[in-house]
C-alpha positions in Angstrom: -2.0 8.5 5.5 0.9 6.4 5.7 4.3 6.9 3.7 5.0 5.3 0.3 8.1 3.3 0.1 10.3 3.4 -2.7 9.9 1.3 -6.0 9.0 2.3 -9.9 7.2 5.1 -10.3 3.3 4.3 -11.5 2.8 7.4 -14.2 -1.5 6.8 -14.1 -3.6 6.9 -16.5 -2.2 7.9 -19.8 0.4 4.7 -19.2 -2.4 2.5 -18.9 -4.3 3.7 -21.8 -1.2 3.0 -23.4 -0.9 -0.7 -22.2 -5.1 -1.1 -23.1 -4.4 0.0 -26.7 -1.0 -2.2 -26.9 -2.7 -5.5 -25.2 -5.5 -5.2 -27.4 -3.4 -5.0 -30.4 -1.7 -8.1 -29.1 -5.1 -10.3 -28.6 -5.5 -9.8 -32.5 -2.0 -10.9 -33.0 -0.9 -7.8 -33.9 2.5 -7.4 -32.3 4.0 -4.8 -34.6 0.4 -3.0 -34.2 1.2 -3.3 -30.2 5.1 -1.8 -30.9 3.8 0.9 -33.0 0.8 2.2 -30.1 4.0 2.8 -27.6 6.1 4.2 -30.2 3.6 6.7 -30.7 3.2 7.7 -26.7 6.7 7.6 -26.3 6.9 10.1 -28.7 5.1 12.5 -26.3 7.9 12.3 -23.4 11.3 13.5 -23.2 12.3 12.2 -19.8 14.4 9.0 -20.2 12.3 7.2 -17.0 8.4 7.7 -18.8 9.8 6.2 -21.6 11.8 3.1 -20.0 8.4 2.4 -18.1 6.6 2.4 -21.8 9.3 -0.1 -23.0 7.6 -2.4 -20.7 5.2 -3.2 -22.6 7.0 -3.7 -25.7 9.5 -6.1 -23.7 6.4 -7.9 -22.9 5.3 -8.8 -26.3 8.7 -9.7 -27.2 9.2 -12.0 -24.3 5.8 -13.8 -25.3 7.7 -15.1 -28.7 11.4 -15.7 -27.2 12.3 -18.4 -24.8 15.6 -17.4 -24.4 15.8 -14.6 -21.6 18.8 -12.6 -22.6 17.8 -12.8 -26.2 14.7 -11.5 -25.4 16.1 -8.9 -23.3 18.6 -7.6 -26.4 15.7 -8.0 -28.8 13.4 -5.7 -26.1 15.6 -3.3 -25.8 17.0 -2.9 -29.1 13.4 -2.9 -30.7 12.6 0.1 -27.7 15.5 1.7 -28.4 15.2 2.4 -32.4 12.0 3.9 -32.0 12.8 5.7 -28.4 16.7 7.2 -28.7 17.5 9.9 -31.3 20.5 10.8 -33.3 22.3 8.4 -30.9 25.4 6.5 -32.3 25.0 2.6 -32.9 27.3 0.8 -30.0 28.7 -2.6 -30.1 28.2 -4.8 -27.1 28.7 -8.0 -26.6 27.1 -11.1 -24.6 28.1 -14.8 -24.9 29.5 -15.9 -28.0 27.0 -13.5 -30.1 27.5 -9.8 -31.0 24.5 -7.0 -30.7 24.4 -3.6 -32.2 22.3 -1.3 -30.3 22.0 2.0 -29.3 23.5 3.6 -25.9 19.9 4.2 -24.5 19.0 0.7 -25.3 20.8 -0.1 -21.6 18.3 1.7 -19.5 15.6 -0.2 -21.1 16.9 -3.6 -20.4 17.1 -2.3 -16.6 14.0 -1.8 -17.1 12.8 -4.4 -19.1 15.1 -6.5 -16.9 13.2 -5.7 -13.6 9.4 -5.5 -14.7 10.0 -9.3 -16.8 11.2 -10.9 -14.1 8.0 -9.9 -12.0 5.8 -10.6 -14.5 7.1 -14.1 -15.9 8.1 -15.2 -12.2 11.5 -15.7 -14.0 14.8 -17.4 -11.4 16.2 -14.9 -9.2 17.8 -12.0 -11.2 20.7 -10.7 -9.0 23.5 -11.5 -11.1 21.7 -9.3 -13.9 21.5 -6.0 -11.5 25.1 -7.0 -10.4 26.0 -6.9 -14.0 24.3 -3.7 -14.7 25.8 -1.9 -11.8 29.3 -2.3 -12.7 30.3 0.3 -15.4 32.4 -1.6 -17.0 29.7 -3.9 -18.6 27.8 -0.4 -19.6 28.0 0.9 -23.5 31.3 2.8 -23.9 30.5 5.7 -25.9 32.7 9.1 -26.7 29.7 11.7 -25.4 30.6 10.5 -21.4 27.7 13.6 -20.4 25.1 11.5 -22.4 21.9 10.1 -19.9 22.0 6.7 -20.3 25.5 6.8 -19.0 25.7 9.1 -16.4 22.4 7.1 -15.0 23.0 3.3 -15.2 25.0 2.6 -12.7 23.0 4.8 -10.3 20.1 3.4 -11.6 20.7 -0.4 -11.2 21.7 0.0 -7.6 18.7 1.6 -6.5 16.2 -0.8 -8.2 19.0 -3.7 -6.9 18.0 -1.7 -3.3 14.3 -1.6 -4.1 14.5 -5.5 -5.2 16.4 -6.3 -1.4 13.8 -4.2 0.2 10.6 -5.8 -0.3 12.9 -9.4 -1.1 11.4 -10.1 -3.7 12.8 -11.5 -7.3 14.8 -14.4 -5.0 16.5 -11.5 -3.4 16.9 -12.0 0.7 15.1 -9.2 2.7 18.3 -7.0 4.3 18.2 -3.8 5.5 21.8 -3.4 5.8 22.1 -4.1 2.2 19.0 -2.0 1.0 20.6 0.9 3.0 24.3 0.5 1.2 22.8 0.1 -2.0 20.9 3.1 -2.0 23.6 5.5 -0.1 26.0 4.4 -3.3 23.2 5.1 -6.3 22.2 8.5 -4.1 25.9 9.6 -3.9 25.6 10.0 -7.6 22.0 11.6 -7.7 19.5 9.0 -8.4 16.3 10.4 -7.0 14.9 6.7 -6.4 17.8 5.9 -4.2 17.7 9.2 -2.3 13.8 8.3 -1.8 14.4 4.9 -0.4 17.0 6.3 1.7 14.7 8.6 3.5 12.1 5.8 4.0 15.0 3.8 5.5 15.7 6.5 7.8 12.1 7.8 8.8 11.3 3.5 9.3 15.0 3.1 11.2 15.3 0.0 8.9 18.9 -0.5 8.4 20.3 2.3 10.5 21.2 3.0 13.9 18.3 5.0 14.5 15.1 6.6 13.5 15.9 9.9 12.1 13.0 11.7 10.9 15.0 15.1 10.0 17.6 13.3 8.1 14.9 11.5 6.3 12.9 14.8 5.6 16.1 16.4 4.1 16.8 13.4 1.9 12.9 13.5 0.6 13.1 17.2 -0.2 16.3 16.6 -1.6 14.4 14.0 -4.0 11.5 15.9 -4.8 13.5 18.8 -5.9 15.0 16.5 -8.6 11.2 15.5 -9.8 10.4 12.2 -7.9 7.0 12.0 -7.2 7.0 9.6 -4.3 9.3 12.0 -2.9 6.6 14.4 -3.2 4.2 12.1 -1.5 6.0 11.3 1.4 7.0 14.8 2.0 3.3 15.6 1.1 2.7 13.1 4.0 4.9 14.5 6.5 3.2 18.0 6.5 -0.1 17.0 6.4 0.6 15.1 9.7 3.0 16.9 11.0 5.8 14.5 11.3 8.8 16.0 11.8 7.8 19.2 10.7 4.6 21.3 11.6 1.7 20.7 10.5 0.9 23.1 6.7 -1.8 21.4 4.7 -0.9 24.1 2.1 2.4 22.6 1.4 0.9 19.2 2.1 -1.7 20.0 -1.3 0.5 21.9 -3.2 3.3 18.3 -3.0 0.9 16.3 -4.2 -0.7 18.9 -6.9 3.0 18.5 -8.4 3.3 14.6 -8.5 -0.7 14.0 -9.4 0.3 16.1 -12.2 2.6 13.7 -13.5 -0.3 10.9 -13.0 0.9 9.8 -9.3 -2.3 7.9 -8.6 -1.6 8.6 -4.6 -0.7 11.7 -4.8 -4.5 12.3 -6.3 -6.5 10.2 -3.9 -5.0 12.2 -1.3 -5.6 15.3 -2.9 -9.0 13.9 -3.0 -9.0 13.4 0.5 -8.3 16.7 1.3 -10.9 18.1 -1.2 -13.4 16.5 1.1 -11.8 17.8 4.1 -11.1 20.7 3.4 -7.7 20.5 4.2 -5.5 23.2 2.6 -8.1 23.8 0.2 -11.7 24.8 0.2 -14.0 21.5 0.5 -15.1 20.7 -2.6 -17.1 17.2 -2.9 -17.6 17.4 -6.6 -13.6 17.9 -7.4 -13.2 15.1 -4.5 -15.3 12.5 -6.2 -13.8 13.5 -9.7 -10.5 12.7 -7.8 -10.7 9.7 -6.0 -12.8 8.4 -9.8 -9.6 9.5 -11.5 -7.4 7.6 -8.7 -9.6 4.7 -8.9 -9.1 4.7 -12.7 -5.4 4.5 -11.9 -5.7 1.6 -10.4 -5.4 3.1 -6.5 -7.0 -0.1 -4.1 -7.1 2.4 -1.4 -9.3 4.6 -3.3 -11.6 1.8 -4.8 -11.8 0.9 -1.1 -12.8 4.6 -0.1 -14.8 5.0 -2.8 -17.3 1.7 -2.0 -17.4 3.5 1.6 -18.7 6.3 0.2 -20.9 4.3 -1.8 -21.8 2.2 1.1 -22.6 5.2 3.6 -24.1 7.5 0.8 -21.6 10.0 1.8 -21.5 12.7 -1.1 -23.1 10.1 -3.3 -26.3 8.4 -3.8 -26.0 5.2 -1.5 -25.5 2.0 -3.6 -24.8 -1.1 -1.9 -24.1 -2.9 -5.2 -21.7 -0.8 -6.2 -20.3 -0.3 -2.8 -19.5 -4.5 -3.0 -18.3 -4.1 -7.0 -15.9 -1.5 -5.5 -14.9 -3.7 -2.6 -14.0 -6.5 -4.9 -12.1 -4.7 -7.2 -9.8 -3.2 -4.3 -9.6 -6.8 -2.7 -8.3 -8.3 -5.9 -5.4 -5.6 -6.0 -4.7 -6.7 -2.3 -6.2 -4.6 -0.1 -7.1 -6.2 3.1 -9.6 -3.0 4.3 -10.9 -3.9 0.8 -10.7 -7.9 1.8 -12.1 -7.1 5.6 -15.5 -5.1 4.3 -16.5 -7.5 1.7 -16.2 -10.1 4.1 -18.6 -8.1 6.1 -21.1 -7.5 3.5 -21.1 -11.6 2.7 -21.6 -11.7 6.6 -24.6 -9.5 6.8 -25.9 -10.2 3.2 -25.2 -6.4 1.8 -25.4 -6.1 -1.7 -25.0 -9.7 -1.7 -26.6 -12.6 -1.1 -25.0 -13.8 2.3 -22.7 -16.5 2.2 -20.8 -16.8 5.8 -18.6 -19.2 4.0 -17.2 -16.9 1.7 -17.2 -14.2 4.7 -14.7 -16.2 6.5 -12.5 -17.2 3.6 -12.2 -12.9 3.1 -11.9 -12.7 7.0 -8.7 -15.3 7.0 -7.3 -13.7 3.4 -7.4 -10.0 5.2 -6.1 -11.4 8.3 -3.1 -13.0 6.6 -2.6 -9.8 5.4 -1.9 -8.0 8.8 -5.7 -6.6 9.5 -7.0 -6.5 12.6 -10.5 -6.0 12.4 -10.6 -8.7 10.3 -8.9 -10.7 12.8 -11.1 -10.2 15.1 -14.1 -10.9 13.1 -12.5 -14.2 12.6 -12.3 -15.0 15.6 -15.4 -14.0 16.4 -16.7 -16.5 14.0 -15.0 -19.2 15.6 -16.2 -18.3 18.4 -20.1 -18.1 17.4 -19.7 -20.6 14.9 -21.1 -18.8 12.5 -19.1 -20.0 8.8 -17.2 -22.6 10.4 -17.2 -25.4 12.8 -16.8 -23.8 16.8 -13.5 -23.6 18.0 -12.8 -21.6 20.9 -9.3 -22.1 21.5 -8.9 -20.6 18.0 -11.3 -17.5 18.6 -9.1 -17.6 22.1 -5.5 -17.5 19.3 -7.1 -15.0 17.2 -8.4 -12.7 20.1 -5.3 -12.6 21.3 -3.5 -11.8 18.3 -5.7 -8.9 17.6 -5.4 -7.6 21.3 -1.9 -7.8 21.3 -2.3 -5.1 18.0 -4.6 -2.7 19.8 -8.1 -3.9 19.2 -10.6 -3.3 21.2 -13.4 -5.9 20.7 -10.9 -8.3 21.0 -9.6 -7.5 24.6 -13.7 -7.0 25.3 -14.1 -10.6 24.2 -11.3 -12.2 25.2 -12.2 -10.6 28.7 -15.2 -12.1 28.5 -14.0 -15.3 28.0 -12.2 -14.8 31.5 -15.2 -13.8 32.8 -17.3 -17.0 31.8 -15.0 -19.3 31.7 -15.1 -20.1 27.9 -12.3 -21.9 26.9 -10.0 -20.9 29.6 -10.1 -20.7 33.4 -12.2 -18.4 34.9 -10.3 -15.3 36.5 -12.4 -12.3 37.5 -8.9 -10.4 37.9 -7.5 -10.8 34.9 -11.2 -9.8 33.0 -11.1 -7.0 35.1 -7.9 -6.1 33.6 -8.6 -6.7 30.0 -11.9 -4.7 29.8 -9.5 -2.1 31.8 -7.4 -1.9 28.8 -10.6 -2.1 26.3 -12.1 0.8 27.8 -8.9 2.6 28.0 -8.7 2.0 24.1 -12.1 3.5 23.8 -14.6 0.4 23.7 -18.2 1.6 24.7 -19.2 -2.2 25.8 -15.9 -2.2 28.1 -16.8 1.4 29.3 -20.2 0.2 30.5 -19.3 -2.9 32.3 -16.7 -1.5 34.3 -19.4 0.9 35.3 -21.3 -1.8 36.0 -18.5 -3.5 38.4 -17.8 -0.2 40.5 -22.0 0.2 40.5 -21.8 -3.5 42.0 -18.3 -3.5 43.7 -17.6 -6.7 41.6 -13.8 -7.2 41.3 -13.7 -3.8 42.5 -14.5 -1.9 45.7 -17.8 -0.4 45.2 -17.5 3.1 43.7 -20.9 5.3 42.4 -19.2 8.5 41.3 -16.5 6.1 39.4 -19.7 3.9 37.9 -21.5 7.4 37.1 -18.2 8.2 35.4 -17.9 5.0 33.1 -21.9 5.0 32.7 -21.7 9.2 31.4 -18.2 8.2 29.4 -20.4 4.2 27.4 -23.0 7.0 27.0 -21.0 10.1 24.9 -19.0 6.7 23.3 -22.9 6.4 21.8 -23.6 3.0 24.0 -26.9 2.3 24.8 -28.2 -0.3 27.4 -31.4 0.7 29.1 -31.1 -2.3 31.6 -27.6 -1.5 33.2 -28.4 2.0 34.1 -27.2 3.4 37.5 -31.0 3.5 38.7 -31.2 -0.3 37.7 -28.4 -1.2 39.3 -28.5 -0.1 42.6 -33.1 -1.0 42.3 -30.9 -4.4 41.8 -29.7 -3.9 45.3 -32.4 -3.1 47.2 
């Protein structure tokens, strides 16, 4: 379970009913229809942030008609804010040459608006609109100076400015140093997002000194006090695996509980997760699978992915390959390279599909791209066979490497092999000792066994038996089976 870094809160599935309904509306050509299906949801929240993220959709529409992107903007946020502010004074602004009338609360939407537009219509880099929106003096003057939309703005703009820096996107250069001084200013007046971000900043060391997992654990507790969810997930996070704190799956649950309840779609494959365990509750494999259905509903790629394991393994369901793959897909569309790396597999092995090696290794090199391992190695390994694509072993040699370098331990068993043999590289006993070494340090069974095999033999070793009945007994409880490199082999071998 890894912890979530900052960015717009996701409020599930009553938000995407929402955008369903309004979409629909729009593929009839019913904008007003589209307007009217948020108007109506909106009516159903009081906090200031569920309604901005339902203005999205409106601003969406609008922008569909409008070329001009601050008109569209004004026109978004106006339109949101007559149906979405009440008893709120009208307040002159101006931009340009031309003069608007719209309400105070009309500002946050355009934040909004301003943020989720831009990453939708791949608009030019929007940094001079978030420097805009985070000086006051640009905001609506108004005479109530307690009133939301004012005392939130500026806060507001420089966290999403900080969120923007963060993952650099929107034109925005990735810098830490930035992300961390944007966030300490909008969390110095109380924005929950910032304070968030901060802690990830601090638990990640990204733009500090130092890593400082009990600042960061103040800061998220801090945030989740004032109702941020993924403040409650991280925290949640932290307590389920005992960083920084010990380890209380109770408090763990009972974090999440609080942000799945406002339709964090994390926060409720997790609490799935533990349903299954049994961690903090009792296990419960119904409520799990009602869970992680609800999470996949959401939207959640990690539990689409979990969810076609299940599927795939028959674990607490019936076992469905085709579903498993229809799963896989899904969560592989939305990005997830697990997702990415298992489908590639199944195209491999012909599982619930009808094999195509070419389209395994296409997966294999999308999920690699995206920073997997496995699937790294199973590229490779494809070079290497040949299996997909033409042989190349000094590009299984590349990608073996990269994936031993990150920990994997097929890699360094094949790339040690490749020493061994001489495959693409000069033979060196020494340094394949070495690597299956480290492989069988990192708990590879095949590694295991064949140094077991070299101490039997005293190859590239001096000959050891209790140290090759030790690897032999350790390949064996790893689940390794190889009936023609026993011990008793071996040494017949010898005689």
């Amino acid at each position: 379970m890894d912890v979530l870094t900052p960015g717009c809160h996701n409020y599930g599935a009553l938000r995407n009913r929402v955008m369903m309904q309004a979409l629909s509306q729009l593929e009839e050509g019913n904008t007003e229809g589209a307007i009217r299906a948020i108007s109506d949801a909106c009516e159903q929240f009081d906090n200031l942030s569920h309604y901005c993220h339902l203005v999205i959709v409106s601003a969406n529409t609008t922008m569909m008609s409008i070329t001009e992107e601050w008109d569209a903007l004004f026109a978004a946020a106006s339109s949101a804010a007559s149906f979405g502010a009440t008893v709120n004074p009208q307040i002159p602004t101006q931009h340009g040459s031309g003069s608007h009338s719209v309400h105070r609360g009309s500002w946050a939407c355009k934040l909004y608006v301003a943020l989720w537009t831009t990453l939708c219509f791949e608009r030019t880099s929007c940094e001079p609109l978030w420097l805009e929106l985070s000086n006051s003096q640009v905001l609506p003057r108004c005479q109530d100076s307690n009133s939301e939309a004012v005392q939130l703005l500026p806060s507001a703009s420089l966290a999403l400015l900080g969120v923007c820096c963060l993952g650099g996107v929107f034109g925005l250069e990735k810098d830490y140093n930035r992300v961390v001084s944007l966030f300490r200013k909008a969390a110095d007046s109380g924005n929950s997002m910032a304070i968030n971000g901060l802690a990830v900043c601090y638990h990640n060391a990204w733009g500090v000194d130092f890593k400082d997992t009990a600042l960061a654990l103040t800061l998220w507790k801090r945030a989740a006090e004032a109702g941020n969810c993924k403040a409650m997930f991280n925290l949640a996070v932290c307590y389920h695996n005992g960083t920084g704190v010990y380890k209380d799956f109770n408090h763990a649950v009972s974090l999440w509980k609080r942000a799945a309840e406002v339709g964090h779609y994390m926060s409720i494959y997790h609490l799935s997760l533990c349903y299954k365990e049994g961690h903090g509750v009792p296990q419960d494999m119904d409520l799990s699978l009602s869970l992680i259905r609800r999470a996949v509903d959401a939207g959640d790629t990690d539990a689409m992915f979990d969810l076609g394991v299940r599927y795939r393994k028959g674990d607490g369901v019936d076992k469905d390959l085709n579903k498993a793959v229809s799963l896989y897909r899904r969560s592989a569309n939305g990005g997830n390279s697990s997702a990415m790396n298992s489908l590639a597999a199944c195209y491999k092995g012909g599982h619930g599909v009808e094999k195509d090696l070419i389209k395994a290794v296409a997966l294999f090199q999308r999920a690699s791209d995206a920073g997997n391992t496995c699937a790294t190695h199973s590229l490779a390994w494809c070079y290497d066979a040949g299996e997909g694509v033409e042989r190349n072993i000094h590009q299984a040699l590349s990608l073996y490497r990269r994936a031993a370098d990150a920990g994997n331990s097929n890699s360094l068993h094949n790339l040690a092999a490749c020493y061994r043999t001489g495959d693409g590289v000069v033979a060196d006993l020494k340094l394949a000792i070495s690597l299956y070494m480290k492989a069988a340090e990192a708990g590879n069974p095949a590694s295991t066994q064949y140094i077991g095999q070299c101490y039997a033999k005293g190859q590239g070793v001096h000959r050891d038996l209790r140290m090759a009945v030790a690897y032999f007994k350790r390949a064996a409880d790893m689940g390794y089976k190889d009936d023609s490199h026993t011990l008793d082999t071996l040494i017949n071998e010898d005689n």
